[in-house]
Every structure is written in C-alpha cells, then in structure tokens.
C-alpha positions in Angstrom: 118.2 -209.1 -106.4 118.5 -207.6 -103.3 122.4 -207.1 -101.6 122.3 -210.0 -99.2 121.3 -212.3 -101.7 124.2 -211.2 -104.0 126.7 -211.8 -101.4 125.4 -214.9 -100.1 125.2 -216.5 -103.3 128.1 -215.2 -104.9 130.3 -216.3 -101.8 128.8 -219.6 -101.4 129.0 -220.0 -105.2 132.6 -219.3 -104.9 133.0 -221.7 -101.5 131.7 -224.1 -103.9 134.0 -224.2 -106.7 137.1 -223.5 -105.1 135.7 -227.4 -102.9 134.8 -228.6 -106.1 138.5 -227.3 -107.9 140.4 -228.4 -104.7 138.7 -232.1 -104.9 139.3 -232.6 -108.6 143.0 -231.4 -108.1 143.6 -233.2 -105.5 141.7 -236.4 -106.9 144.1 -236.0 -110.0 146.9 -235.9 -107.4 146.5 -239.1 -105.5 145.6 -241.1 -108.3 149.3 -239.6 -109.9 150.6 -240.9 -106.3 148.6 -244.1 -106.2 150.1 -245.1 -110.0 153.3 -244.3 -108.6 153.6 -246.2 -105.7 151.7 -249.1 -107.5 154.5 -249.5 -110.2 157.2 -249.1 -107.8 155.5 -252.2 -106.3 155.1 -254.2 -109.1 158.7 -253.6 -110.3 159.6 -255.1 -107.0 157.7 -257.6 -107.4 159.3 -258.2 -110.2 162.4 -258.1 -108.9 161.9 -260.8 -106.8 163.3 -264.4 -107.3 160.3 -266.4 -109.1 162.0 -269.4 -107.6 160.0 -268.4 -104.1 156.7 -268.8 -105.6 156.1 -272.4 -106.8 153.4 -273.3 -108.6 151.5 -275.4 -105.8 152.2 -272.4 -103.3 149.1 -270.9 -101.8 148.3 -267.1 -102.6 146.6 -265.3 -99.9 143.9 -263.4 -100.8 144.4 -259.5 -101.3 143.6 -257.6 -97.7 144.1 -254.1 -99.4 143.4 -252.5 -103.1 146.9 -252.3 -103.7 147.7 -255.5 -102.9 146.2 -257.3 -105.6 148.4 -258.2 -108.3 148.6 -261.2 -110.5 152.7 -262.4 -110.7 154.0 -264.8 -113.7 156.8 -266.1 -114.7 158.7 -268.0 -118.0 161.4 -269.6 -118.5 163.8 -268.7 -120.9 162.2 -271.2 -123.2 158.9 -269.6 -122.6 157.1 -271.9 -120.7 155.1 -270.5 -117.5 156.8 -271.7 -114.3 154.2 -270.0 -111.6 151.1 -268.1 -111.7 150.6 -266.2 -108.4 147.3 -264.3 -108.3 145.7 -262.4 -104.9 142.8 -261.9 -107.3 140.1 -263.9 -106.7 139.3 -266.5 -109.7 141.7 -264.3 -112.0 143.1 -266.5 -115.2 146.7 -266.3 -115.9 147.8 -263.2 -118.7 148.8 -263.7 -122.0 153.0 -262.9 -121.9 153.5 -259.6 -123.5 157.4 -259.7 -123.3 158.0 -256.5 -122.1 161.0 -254.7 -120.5 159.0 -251.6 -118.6 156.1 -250.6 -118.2 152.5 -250.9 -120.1 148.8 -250.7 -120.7 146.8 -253.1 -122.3 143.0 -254.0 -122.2 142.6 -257.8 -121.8 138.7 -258.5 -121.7 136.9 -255.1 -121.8 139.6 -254.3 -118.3 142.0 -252.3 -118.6 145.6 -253.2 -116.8 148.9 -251.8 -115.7 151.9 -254.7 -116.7 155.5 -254.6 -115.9 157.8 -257.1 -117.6 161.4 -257.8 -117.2 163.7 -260.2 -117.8 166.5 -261.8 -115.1 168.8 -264.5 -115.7 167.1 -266.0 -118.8 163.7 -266.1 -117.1 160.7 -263.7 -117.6 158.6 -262.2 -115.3 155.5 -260.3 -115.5 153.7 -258.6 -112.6 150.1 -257.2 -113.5 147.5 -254.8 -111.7 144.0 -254.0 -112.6 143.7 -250.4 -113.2 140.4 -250.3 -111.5 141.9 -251.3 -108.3 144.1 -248.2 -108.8 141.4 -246.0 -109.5 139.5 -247.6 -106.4 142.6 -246.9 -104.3 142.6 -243.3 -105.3 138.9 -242.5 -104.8 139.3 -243.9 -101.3 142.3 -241.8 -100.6 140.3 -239.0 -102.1 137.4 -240.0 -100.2 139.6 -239.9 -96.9 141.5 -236.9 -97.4 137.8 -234.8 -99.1 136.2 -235.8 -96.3 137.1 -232.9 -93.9 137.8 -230.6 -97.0 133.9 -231.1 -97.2 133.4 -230.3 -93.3 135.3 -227.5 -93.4 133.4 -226.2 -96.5 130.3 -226.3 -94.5 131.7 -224.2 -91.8 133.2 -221.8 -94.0 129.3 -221.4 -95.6 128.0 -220.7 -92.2 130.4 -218.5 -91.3 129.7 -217.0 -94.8 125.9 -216.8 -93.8 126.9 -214.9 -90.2 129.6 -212.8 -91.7 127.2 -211.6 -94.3 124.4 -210.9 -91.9 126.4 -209.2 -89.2 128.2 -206.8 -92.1 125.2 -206.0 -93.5 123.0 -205.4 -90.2 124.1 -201.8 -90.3 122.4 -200.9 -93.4 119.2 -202.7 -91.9 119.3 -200.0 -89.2 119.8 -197.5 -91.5 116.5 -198.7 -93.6 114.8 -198.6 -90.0 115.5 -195.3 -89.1 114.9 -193.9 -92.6 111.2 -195.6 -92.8 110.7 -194.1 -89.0 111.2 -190.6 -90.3 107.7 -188.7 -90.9 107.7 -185.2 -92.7 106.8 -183.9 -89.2 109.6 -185.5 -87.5 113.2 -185.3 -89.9 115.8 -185.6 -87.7 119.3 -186.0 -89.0 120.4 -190.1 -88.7 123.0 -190.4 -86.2 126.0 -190.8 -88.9 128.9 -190.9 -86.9 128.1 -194.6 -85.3 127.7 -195.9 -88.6 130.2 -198.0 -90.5 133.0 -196.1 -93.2 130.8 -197.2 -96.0 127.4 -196.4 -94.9 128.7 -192.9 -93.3 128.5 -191.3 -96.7 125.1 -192.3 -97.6 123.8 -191.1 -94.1 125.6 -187.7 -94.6 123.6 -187.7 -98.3 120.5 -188.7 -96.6 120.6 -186.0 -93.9 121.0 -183.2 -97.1 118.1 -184.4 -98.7 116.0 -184.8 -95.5 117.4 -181.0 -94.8 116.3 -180.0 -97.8 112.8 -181.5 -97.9 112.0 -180.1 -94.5 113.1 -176.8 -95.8 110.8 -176.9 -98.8 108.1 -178.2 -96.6 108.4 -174.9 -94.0 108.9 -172.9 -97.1 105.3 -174.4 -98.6 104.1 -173.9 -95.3 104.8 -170.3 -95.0 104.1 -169.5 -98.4 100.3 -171.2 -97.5 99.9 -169.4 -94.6 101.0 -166.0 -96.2 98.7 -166.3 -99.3 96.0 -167.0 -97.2 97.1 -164.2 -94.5 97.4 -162.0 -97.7 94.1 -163.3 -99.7 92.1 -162.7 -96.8 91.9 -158.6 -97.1 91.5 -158.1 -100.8 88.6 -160.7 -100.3 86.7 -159.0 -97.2 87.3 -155.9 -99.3 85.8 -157.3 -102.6 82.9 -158.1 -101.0 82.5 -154.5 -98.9 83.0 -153.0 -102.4 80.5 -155.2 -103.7 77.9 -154.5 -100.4 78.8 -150.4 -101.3 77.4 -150.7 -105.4 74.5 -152.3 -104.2 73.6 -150.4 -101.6 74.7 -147.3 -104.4 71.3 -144.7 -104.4 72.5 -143.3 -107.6 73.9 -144.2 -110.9 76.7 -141.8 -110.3 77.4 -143.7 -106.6 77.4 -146.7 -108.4 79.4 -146.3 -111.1 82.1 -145.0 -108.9 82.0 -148.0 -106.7 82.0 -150.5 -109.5 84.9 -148.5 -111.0 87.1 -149.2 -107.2 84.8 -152.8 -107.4 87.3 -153.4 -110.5 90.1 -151.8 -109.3 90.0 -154.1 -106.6 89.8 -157.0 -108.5 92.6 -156.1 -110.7 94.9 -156.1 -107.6 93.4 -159.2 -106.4 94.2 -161.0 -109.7 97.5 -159.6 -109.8 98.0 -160.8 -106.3 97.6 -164.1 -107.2 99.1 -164.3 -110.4 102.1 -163.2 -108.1 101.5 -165.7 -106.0 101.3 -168.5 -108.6 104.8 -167.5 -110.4 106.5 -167.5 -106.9 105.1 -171.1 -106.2 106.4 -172.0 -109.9 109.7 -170.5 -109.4 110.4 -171.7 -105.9 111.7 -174.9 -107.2 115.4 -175.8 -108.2 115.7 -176.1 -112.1 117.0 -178.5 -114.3 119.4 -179.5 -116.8 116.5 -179.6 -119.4 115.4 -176.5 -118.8 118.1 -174.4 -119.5 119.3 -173.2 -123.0 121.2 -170.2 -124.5 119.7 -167.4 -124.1 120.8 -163.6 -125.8 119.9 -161.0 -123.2 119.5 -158.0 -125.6 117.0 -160.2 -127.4 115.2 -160.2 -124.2 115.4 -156.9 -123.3 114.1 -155.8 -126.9 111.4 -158.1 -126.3 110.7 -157.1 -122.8 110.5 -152.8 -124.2 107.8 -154.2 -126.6 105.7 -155.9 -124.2 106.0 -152.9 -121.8 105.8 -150.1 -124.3 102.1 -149.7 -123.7 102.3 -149.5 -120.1 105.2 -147.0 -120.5 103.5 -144.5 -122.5 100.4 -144.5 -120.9 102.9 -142.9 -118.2 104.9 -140.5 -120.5 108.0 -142.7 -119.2 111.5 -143.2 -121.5 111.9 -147.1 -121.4 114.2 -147.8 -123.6 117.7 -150.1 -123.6 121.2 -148.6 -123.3 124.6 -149.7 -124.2 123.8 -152.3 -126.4 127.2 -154.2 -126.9 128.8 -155.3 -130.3 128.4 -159.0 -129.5 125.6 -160.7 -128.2 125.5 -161.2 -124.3 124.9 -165.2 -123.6 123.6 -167.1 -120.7 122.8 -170.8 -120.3 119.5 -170.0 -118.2 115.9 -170.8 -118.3 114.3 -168.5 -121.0 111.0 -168.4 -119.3 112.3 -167.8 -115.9 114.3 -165.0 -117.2 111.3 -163.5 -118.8 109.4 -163.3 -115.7 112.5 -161.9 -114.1 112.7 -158.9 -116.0 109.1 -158.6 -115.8 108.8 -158.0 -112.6 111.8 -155.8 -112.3 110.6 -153.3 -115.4 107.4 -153.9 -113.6 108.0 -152.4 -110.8 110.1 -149.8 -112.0 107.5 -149.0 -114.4 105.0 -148.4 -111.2 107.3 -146.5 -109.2 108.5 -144.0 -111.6 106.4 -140.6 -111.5 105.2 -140.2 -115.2 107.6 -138.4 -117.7 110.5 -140.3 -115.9 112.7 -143.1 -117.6 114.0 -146.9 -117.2 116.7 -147.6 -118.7 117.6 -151.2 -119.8 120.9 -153.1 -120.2 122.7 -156.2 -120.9 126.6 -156.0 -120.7 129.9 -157.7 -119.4 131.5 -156.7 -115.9 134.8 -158.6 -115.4 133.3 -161.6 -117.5 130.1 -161.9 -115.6 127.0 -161.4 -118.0 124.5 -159.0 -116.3 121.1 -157.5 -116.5 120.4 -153.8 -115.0 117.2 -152.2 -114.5 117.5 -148.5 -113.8 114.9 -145.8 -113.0 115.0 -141.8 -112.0 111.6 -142.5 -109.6 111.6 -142.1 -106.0 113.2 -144.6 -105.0 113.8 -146.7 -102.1 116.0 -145.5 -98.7 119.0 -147.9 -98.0 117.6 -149.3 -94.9 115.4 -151.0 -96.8 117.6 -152.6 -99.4 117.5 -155.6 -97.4 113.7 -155.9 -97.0 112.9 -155.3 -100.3 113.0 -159.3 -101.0 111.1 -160.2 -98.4 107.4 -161.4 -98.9 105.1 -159.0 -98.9 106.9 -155.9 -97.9 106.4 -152.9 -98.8 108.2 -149.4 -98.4 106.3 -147.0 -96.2 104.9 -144.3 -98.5 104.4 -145.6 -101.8 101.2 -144.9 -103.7 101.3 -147.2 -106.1 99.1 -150.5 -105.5 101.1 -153.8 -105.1 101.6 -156.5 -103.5 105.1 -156.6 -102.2 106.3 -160.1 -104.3 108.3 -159.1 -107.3 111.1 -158.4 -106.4 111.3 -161.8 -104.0 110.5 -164.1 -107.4 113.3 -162.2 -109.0 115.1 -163.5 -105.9 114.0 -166.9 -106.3 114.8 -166.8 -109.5 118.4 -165.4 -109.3 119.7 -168.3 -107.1 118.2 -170.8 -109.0 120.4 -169.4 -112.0 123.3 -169.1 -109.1 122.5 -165.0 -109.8 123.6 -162.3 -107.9 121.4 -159.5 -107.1 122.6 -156.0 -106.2 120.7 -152.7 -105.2 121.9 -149.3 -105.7 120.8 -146.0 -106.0 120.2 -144.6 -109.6 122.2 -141.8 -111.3 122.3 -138.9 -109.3 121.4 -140.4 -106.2 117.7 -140.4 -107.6 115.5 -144.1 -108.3 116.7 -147.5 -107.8 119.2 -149.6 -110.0 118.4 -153.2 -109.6 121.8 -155.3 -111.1 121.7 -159.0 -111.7 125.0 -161.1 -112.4 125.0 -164.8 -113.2 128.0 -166.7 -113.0 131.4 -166.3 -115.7 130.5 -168.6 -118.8 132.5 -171.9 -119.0 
C-alpha cells in the first residue's frame, strides 16, 4: 500500500470514528438531558391542582414530543376524578400508586410514570418513552447535523493536506526517474523538506558512487583494450615470423618467443580479470577469520617452485607465538600475497631472498613482503599502484597490475599499504596493515 493511501485512509478512518464516538456520546447525552427535563415536567404536572382539569375539559392535542403526556387523578377513595391525555386515542393507565418515579411496560410500550399523592388525592402523570427517545434523536439530529458538515470538511482538508505534504516526495520520484547513467547530477537537497533532506543526501552518495564505478569500468575497458591491443598485433607478427621461418632452427626459435608471448598475454589477462573481481566492495558474507601465518605457509608452498628455479631464499620470518587473526576475505587475501611474492619473486636477481611475515605493530595485524632485488627509486613509490605502470629499466616481463589489485584489495579490507626500502637500503618492503581487531 503505497504512503498516500496509508495516510488518507488511516486519517479519514480516524475522522470517522472520532464523528461516529462524538455522535454516540453525545446521543447518550441528550437523551440523559431529555429524561431529565421530561421528569422534571411531569413532576410538575403533578404538582398541579387536579381540580383544574375536569373531566369534560378539552385536551389539546400535543404540538411538540415532549408535550405529550397522559395526567390522572384519584380520589382518596380511589376513584378516577379526570383523565387528561394530549395523546391521541390513548386509554386511561392502570393506577400504580406510586410516590416517585417508574418504568413499566403497559401493552408491548414501554412508559416513564410519576405518582404522588396531595391532600388525600392521587395523581399520576405518564409519558411514552418513545416520545423521549424521539425527542432525543431529533436533538441529536439537530445538534449532528453540522458535526457531520464539518466532518466532511475536515476529510477534504485531510485529502489537500495529504496531497500538498506529500507533493515533495513526488518531485523527488521525478527527478530520480529523470537521472540517466550519463547524466547523475546530485538532486538539489537543500529545497527539500527536513524529512526528505536526508534521503536526497543518501541518494546523492549512491548516485556518486555508481557514477564512480561506471568511470572506473569505463577506464578499466578502455585500458584492457588499450593494453590488449599490442600483445595481440605482436602474437600475430610472431606467428607471421614461424611461418615465414626457412629453417627448423628459425622456427623453433620463433615458436619458443610465439609462446613466450602467449604466456604474457594470458597472464595479462588473468591480471586483468582478478582486478575486475576485486574492484568491488565486499561483504559481510564474505569475510571470515583468517590466520595469516597459515597463509603465508601456504603461500611459500605454492611459490616454492618458482623460487628455486631462481636459487632465491623465500622463506617466512618471525613467526609469533600466537596466531595473527584477521576478519578478511580468505580468497582476496590469497591473491594479495600472490601478487606481492609475485612480484618480488620476478624482481629479485637469482640467489637473492623474500622474506615473509605476519606480526603485531601497536595492535594492528600486518603482512610484509621483503626482498634484497633492485628495487624500486622513491619517486616512484607513488606510481607503483597505478594501472599499468612500470619502472623504467626492469627486465623482467609484466604487466604493471599487481601491485594496483593489492591496492584494491587493501581498501576493500580498510588496509593500509606502505612502501619502504629493504634492509640495507637494497629491494623493496611492501607492508600491509588492516585495521586493530574489535
């Protein structure tokens, strides 16, 4: 049920019993008043001398409701001495020989008597109770009347009140269906009303957000397509070169660079495919406890081939007493330290070493990746997360993204990352903290 609707019909609901509460009260009310004021009159009827109405008297006939009574009266032997009815055609009441007030039921009617006796005579004045109850539904009917008017207004008003107040979320639906993904401007929060500012604020972050994503997919499209273009062109060259080979030595050395190529091509985009996968935020599903010197162990093992088909010490260091825990994403932390003990592994002349650690630093939980290689010059710290780029001078093949999915990676896990040089001012130490444990 959609917002109007609840307000509309929960006001008008509302307009409705309070009209239908008010009548019933005040229904309940007059006919109290009309009782009242019809007793009073027929104890002053009462009161009255019977000697005034003689039995050959004319009684006029009842003008109003309330004035229709039937009066009697005995003598102190108990025979009648006048009957004086306004009711049309009404029969004289059995006596009851009262002193107050009473109700009785005298031929399936109910009645309202008063009796009381003065100077040896009795008198009796008597009143249909359905002339009281007509009396108060008439006074009800008078005084509801405008209570009913009124309600109607205050239902219109409800109707304008509701549309006017909710107008401004209207506008906001416009302007949010007008946005394209080519055209996300921020709404225009601050003529908006108190309750609507917030959402606009919200929906400005998540139209932000979305347009970011959408220039970062379009940037990452356009590099992988930028960057796929020259191992491709050179694929095929290579490919042109071991056909064109006049010997089996010729082509055997261009079908040995024909695979080289290909390997770099496929690590390309196998690159390129974990940095679309980790460009996303995670979520609360994804992340469990994870023991980092159980990942480093199982990172040495995967790498250990690589490593000493290079003569290089990998190896971790400084293993603490107790485990080192992290609420992360298992898999994303994998292909973090992948790609770090990756490229370590690549830069590192052969005989070098990469060392490997997992410790505490002022309660932060870290991961460090250290190597004696060449390293890289501090002005290029900066760069070295950046798509694509490469340090001048390196000989070994890449393509320039590992270290900017560790990036991704790292803020996604609210990481910090941290370059330095290694020990001795040779190699690079690549140090990444997540945040203090709750």
């Amino acid at each position: 049920m959609t917002i109007r609707r609840q307000l509309l019909l929960g006001l008008l609901a509302a307009t409705l019993l309070c009209v239908l509460g008010a009548g019933i009260s005040l229904f309940r009310s007059l006919l109290e008043e009309a009782n009242e004021l019809a007793d009073l009159q027929l104890r002053q009827l009462a009161l009255a001398l019977p000697d005034e109405f003689e039995p050959q008297s004319g009684s006029p006939a009842a003008q109003e409701p309330e004035e229709a009574f039937v009066l009697q009266a005995w003598d102190e032997d108990g025979q009648p001495l006048s009957v004086l009815s306004v009711l049309p055609d009404q029969a004289a009441l059995p006596r009851y020989a009262l002193a107050g007030f009473a109700d009785v039921t005298l031929r399936g009617e109910d009645w309202r008597l008063y009796g009381e006796t003065r100077r040896g005579r009795y008198v009796q004045v008597a009143q249909a109770q359905a002339v009281r109850d007509q009396l108060a539904w008439q006074m009800t009917m008078r005084a509801g009347a405008p209570l009913l008017v009124f309600a109607l207004i205050l239902a219109l008003l409800i109707v304008a009140v509701v549309g006017r107040a909710l107008a401004p979320l209207h506008r906001l639906a416009e302007s949010v269906a007008g946005r394209s993904p080519d055209a996300l401007t921020p709404l225009a929060a601050d003529d908006m009303p108190p309750e609507l500012r917030p959402v606009a604020l919200a929906l400005n972050g998540l139209m932000g957000q979305f347009e970011a994503a959408l220039t970062a997919q379009r940037t990452f499209v356009a590099d992988a397509a930028h960057e796929l273009r020259s191992p491709l062109t050179a694929l095929k060259l290579q490919l042109q070169v071991a056909e064109r080979a006049g010997s089996e030595e010729e082509r055997r050395v261009a079908l040995a660079r024909l695979h080289e190529r290909l390997d770099r091509s496929t690590h390309l985009v196998r690159q390129l495919l974990s940095l679309a996968r980790h460009e996303t935020a995670l979520t609360a599903s994804q992340l469990h406890t994870v023991d980092l010197g159980q990942l480093l162990e199982a990172a040495v093992a995967d790498h250990s081939a690589l490593a000493d088909s290079r003569a290089i010490d990998l190896g971790v260091v400084e293993t603490l007493p107790a485990p080192v825990l992290v609420q992360a994403d298992p898999d994303g932390l994998q292909v973090l330290l992948n790609n770090l003990i990756d490229n370590a592994l690549r830069y590192t002349q052969q005989g070098g070493r990469v060392d490997l650690q997992a410790a505490l630093e002022e309660g932060r939980p870290l991961l460090r990746v250290s190597d004696n290689g060449p390293g890289v010059p501090r002005q290029h710290h900066a760069r070295l997360f950046d798509r694509f780029f490469r340090p001048d001078g390196n000989d070994a093949w890449g393509c320039g993204l590992g270290l900017s999915i560790v990036r991704h990676i790292a803020e996604h896990h609210r990481a910090d990352i941290a370059l330095a040089d290694g020990e001795a001012g040779r190699g690079l130490q690549v140090t990444v903290r997540f945040p203090q444990p709750a």
